[in-house]
Backbone as JSON Lines, residues from 0, in Angstrom:
{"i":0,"aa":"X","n":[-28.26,-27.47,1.85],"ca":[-27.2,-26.7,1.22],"c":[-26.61,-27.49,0.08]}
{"i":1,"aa":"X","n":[-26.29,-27.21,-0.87],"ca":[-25.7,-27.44,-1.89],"c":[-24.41,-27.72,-1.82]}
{"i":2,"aa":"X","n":[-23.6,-27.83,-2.76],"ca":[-22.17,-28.75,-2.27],"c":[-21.31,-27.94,-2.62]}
{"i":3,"aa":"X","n":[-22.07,-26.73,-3.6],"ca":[-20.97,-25.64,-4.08],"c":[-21.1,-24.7,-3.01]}
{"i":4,"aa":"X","n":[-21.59,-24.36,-2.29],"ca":[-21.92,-23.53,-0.83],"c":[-21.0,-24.18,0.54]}
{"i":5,"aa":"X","n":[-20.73,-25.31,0.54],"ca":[-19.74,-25.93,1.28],"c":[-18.64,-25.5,1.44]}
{"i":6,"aa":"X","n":[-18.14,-25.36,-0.42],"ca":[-17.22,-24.97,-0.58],"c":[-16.15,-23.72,0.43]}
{"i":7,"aa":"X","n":[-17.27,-23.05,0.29],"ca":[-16.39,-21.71,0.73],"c":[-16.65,-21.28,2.0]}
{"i":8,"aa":"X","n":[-17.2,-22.22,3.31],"ca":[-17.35,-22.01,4.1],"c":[-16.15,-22.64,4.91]}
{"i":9,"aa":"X","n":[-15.8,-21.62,5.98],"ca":[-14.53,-22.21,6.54],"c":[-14.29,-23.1,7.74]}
{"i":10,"aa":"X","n":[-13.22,-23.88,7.33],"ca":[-13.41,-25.0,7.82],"c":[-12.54,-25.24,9.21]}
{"i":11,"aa":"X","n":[-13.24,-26.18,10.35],"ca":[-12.82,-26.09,11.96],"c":[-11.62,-26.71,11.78]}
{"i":12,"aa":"X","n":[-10.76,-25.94,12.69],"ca":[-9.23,-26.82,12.79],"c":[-9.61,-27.25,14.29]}
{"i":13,"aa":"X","n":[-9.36,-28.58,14.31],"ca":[-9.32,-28.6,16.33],"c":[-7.96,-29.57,16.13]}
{"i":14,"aa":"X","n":[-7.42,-29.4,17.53],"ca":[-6.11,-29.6,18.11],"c":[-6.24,-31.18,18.52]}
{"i":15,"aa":"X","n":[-5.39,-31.94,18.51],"ca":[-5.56,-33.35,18.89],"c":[-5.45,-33.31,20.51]}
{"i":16,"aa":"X","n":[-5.98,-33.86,20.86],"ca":[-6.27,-34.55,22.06],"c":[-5.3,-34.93,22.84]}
{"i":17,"aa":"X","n":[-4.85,-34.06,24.39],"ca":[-3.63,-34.47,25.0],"c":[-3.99,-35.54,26.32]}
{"i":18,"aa":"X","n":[-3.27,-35.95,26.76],"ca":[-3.41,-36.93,27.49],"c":[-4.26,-35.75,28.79]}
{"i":19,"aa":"X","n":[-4.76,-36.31,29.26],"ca":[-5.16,-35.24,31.0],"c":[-4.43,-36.18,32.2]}
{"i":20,"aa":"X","n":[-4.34,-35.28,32.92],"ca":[-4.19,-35.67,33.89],"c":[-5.44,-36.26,34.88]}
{"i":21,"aa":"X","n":[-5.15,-37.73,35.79],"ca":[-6.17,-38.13,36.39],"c":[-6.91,-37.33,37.06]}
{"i":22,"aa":"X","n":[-6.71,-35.98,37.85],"ca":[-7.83,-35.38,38.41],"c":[-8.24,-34.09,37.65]}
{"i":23,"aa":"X","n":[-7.63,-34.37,36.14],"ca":[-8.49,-33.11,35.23],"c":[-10.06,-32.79,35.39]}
{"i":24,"aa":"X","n":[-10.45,-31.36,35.58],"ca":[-11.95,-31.54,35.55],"c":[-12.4,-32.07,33.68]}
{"i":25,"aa":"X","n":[-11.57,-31.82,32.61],"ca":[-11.97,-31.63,31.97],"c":[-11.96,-33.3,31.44]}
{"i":26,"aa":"X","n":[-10.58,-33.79,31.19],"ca":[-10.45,-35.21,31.56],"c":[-11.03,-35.98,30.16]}
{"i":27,"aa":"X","n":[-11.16,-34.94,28.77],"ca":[-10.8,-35.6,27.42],"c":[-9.89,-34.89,26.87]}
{"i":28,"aa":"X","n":[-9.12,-34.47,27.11],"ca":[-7.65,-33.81,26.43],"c":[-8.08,-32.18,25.83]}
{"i":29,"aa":"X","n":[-9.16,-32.04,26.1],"ca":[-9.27,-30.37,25.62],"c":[-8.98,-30.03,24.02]}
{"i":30,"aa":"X","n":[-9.85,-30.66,23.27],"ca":[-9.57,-30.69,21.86],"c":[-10.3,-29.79,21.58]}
{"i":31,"aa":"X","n":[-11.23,-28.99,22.39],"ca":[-11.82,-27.61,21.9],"c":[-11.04,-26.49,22.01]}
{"i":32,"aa":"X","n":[-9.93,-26.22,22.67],"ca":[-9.29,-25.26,23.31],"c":[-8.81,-24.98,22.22]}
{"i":33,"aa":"X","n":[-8.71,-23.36,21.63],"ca":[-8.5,-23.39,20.52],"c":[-6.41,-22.69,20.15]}
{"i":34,"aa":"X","n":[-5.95,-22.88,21.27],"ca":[-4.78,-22.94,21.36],"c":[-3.65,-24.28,22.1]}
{"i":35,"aa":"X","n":[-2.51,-24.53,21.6],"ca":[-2.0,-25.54,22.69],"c":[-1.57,-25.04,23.59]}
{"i":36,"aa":"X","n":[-1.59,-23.71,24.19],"ca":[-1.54,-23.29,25.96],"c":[-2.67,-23.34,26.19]}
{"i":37,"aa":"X","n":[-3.8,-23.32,25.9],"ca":[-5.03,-23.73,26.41],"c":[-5.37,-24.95,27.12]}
{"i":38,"aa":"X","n":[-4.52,-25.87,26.47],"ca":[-4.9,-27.25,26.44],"c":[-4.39,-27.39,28.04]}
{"i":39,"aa":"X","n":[-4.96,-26.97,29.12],"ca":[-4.06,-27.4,30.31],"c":[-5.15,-27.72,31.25]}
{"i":40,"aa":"X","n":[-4.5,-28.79,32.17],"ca":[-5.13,-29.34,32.68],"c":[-5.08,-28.48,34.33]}
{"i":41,"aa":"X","n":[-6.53,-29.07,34.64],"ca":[-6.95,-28.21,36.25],"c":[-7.2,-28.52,36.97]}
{"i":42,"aa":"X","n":[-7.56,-29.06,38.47],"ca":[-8.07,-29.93,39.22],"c":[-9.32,-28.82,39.96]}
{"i":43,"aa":"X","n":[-10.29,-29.99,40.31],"ca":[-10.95,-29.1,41.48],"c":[-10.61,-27.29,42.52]}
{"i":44,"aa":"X","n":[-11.66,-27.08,42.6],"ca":[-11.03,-26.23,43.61],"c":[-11.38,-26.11,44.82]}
{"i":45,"aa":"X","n":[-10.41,-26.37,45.82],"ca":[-10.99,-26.25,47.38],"c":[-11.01,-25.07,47.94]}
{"i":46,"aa":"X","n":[-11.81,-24.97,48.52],"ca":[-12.16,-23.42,48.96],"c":[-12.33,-23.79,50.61]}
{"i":47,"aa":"X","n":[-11.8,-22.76,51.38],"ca":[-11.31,-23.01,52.93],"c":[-11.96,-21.14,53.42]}
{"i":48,"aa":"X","n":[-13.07,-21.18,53.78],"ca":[-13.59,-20.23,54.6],"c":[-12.47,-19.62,55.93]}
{"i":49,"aa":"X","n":[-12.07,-18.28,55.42],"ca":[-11.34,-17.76,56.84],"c":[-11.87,-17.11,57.43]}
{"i":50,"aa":"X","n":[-12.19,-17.77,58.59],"ca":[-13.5,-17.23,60.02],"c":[-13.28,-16.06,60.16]}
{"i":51,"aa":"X","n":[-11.76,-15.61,60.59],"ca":[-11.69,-14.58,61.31],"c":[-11.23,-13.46,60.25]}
{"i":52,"aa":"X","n":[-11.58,-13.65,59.04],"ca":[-11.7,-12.0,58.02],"c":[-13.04,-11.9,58.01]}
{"i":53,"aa":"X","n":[-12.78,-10.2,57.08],"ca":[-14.33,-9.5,57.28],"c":[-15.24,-10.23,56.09]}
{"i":54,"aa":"X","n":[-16.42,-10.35,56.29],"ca":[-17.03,-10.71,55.22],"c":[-17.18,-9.65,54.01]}
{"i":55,"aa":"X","n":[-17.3,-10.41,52.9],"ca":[-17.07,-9.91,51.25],"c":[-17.99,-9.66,50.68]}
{"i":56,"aa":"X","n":[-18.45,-8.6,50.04],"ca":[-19.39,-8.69,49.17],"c":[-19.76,-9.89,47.89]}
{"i":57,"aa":"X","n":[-20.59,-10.65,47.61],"ca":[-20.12,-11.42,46.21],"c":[-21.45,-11.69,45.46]}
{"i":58,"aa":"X","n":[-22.5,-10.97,45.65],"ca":[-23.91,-10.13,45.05],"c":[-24.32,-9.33,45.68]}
{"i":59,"aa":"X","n":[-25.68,-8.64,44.68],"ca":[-26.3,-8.17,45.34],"c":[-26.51,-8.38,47.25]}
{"i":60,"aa":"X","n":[-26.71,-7.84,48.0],"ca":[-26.97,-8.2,49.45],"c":[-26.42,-9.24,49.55]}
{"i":61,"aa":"X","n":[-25.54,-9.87,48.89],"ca":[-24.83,-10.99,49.61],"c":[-23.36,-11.38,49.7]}
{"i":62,"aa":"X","n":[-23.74,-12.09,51.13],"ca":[-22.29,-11.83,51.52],"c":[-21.54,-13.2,52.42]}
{"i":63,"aa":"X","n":[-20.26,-13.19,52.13],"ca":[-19.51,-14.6,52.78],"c":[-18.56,-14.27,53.31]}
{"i":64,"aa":"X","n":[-17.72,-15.07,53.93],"ca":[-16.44,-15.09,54.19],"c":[-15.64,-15.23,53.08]}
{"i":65,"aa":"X","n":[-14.51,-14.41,53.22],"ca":[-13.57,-14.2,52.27],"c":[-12.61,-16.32,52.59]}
{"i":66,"aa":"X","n":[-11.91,-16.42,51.21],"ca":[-11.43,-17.75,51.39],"c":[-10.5,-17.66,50.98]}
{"i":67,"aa":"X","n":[-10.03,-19.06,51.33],"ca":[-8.64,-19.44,50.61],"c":[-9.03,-20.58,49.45]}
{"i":68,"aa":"X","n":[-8.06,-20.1,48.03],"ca":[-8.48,-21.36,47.13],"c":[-7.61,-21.67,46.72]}
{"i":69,"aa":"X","n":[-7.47,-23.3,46.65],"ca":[-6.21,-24.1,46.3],"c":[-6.7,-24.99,44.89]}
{"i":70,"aa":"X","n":[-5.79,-25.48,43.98],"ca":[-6.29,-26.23,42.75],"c":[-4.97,-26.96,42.05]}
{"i":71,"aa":"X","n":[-5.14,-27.85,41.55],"ca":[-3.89,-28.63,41.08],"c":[-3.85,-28.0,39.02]}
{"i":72,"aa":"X","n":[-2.68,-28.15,39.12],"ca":[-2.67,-27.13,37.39],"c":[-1.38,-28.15,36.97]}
{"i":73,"aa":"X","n":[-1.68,-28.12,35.33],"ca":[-0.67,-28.81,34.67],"c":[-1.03,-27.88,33.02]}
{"i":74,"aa":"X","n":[0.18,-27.51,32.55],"ca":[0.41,-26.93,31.56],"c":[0.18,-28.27,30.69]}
{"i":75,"aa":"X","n":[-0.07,-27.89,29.6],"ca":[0.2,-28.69,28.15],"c":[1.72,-29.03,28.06]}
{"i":76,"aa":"X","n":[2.15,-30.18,27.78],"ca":[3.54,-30.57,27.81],"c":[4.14,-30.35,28.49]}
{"i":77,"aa":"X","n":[3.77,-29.7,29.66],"ca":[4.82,-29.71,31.13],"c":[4.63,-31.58,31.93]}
{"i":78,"aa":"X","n":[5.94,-31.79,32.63],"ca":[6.08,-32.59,33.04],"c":[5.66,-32.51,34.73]}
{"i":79,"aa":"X","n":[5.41,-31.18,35.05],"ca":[5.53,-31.06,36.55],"c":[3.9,-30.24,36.99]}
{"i":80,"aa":"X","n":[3.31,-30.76,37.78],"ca":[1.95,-30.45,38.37],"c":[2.48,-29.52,39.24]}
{"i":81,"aa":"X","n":[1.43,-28.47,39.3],"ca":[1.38,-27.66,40.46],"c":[0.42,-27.24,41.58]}
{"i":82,"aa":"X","n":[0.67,-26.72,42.47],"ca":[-0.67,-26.06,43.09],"c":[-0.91,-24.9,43.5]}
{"i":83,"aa":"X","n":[-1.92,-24.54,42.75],"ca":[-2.14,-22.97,42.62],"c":[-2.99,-22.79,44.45]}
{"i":84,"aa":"X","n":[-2.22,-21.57,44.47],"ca":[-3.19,-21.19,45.82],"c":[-3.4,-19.56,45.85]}
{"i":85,"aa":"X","n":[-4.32,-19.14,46.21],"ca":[-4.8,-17.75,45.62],"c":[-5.91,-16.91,47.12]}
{"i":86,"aa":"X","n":[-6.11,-15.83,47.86],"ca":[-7.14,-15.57,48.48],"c":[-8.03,-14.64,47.58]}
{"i":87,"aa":"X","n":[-9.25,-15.14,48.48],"ca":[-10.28,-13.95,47.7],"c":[-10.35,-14.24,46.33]}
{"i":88,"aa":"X","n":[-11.43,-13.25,45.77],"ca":[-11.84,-13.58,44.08],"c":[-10.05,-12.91,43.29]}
{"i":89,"aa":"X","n":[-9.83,-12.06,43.41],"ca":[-8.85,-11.64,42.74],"c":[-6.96,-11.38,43.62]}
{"i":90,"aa":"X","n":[-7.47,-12.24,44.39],"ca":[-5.78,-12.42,45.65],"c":[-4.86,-13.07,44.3]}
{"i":91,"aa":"X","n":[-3.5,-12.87,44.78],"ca":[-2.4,-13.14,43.91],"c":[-2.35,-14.61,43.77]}
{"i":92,"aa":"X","n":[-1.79,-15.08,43.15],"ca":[-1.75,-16.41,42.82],"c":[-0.43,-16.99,43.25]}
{"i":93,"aa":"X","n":[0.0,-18.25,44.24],"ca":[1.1,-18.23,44.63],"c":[1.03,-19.79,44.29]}
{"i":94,"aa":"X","n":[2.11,-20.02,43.41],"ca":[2.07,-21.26,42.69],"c":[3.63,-21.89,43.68]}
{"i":95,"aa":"X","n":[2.96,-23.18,43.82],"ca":[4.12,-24.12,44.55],"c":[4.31,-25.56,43.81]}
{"i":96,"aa":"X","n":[5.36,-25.63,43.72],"ca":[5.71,-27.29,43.2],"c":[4.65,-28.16,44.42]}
{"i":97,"aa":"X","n":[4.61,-29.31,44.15],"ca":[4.03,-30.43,44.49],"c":[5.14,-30.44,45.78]}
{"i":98,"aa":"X","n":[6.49,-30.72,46.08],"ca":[6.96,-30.63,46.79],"c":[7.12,-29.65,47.88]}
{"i":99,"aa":"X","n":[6.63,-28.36,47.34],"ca":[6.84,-27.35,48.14],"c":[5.23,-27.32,48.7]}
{"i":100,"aa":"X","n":[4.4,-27.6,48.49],"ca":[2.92,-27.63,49.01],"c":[2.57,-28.96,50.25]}
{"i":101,"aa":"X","n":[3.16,-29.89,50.02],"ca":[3.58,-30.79,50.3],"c":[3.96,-30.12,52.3]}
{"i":102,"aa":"X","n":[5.4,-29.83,52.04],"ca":[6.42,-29.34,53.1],"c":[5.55,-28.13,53.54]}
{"i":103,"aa":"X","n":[4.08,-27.36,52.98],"ca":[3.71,-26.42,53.72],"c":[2.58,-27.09,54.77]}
{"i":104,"aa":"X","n":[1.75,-28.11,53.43],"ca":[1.05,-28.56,54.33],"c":[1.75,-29.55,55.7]}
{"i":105,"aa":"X","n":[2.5,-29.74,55.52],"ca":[3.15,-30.29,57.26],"c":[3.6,-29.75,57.79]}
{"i":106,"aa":"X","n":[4.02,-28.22,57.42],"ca":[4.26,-27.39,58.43],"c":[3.04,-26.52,59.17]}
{"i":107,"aa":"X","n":[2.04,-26.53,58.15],"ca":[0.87,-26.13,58.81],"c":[0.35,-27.42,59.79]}
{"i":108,"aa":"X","n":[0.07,-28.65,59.3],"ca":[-0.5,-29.22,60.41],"c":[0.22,-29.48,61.53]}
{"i":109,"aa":"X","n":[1.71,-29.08,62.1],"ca":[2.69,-29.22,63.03],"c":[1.71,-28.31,63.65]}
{"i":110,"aa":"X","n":[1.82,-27.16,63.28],"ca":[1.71,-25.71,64.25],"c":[0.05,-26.05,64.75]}
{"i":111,"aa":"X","n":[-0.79,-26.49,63.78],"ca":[-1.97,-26.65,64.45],"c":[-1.76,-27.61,65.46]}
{"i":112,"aa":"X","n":[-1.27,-28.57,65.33],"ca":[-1.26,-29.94,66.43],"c":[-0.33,-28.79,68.12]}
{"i":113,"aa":"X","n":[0.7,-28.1,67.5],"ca":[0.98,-27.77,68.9],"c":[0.36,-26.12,69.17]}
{"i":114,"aa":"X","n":[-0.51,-25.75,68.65],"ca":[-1.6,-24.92,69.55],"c":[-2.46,-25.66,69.7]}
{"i":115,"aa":"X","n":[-2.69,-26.7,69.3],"ca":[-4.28,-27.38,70.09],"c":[-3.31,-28.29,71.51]}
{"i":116,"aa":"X","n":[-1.75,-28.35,71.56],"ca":[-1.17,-29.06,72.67],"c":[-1.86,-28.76,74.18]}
């Protein structure tokens, strides 16, 4: 290409590079994201099979147990991590502070420890 053809071709803006958080999957600051609400950071997602629902369609002939999915989330310039927890492919999304996930998970493992009493 020629240098006068350069010219008028338009040119990439990318966003600088935010810090991630240590368990970002993405974990170089998301300088492709082509907005700064994009730029947010996500953790893994754990997925927890619930035995006793009906199984789900999720292809053709195939089929699983419906789940529970949990994931750690941090906005762009937010100071505070969260954890997203959600059932099923399209279940509501019920977002808890770090503290409040925290106080569920020990209230869940109480109740398991005293039905297994």
């Amino acid at each position: 290409m020629s240098a006068a053809s350069t010219e008028h071709e338009p040119s990439v803006v990318t966003l600088p590079a935010i810090e991630c958080a240590p368990w970002c999957l993405d974990g170089h600051g998301h300088p492709d994201a082509p907005f700064p609400e994009d730029q947010v950071c996500r953790g893994e997602t754990v997925q927890v099979p619930l035995t006793r629902a009906p199984l789900v369609e999720v292809g053709t002939d195939e089929w699983e147990r419906e789940q529970l999915h949990f994931y750690l989330l941090r906005h762009a310039g937010a100071h505070m991590t969260t954890v997203e927890m959600y059932r099923g492919d399209l279940g509501e999304t019920v977002s808890l502070t770090v503290d409040e996930a925290q106080a569920l998970g020990e209230a869940l493992l109480e109740a398991a420890r005293r039905a297994r009493a």
